[in-house]
C-alpha positions in Angstrom: 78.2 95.0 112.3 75.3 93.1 111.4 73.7 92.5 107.9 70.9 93.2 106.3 69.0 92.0 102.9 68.6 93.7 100.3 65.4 94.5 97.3 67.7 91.6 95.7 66.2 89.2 97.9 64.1 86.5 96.0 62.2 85.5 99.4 63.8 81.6 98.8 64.5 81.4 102.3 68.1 79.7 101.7 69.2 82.1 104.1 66.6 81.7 107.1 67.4 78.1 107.3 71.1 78.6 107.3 71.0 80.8 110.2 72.7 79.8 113.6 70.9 81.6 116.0 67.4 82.0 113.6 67.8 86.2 113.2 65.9 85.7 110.1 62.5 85.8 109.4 60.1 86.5 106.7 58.2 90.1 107.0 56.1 91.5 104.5 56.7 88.8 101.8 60.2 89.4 102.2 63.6 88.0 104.6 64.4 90.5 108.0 67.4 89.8 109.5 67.4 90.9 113.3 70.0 93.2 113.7 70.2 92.6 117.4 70.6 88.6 116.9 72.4 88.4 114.2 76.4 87.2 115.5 77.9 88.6 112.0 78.7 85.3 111.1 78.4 85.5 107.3 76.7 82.3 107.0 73.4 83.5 105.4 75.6 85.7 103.0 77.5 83.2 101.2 74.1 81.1 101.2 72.3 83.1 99.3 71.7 82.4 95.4 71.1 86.2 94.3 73.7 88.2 96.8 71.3 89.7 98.3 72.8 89.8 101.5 75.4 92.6 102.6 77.2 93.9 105.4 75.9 97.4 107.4 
């Protein structure tokens, strides 16, 4: 189950360079996770300042 980022997301980019195996990028002046490279490891999750972050 991978995770995605919500219209919470502030486009700090704490998360993207938290990311272990770089799934997340900026699109459209906002974060993308890549559901198919994310490893569900939480890390950008508990990173981010404004919980944008959740779990599909």
């Amino acid at each position: 189950m991978a995770y995605k980022i919500t219209d919470a997301c502030v486009n700090c980019g704490a998360c993207e360079s938290e990311c272990p195996v770089s799934a997340i990028s900026e699109k459209d002046g906002a974060r993308a996770i890549d559901a198919g490279a994310c490893i569900d490891c939480g890390t950008c999750a508990s990173t981010c300042p404004t919980e944008a972050i959740v779990s599909e």
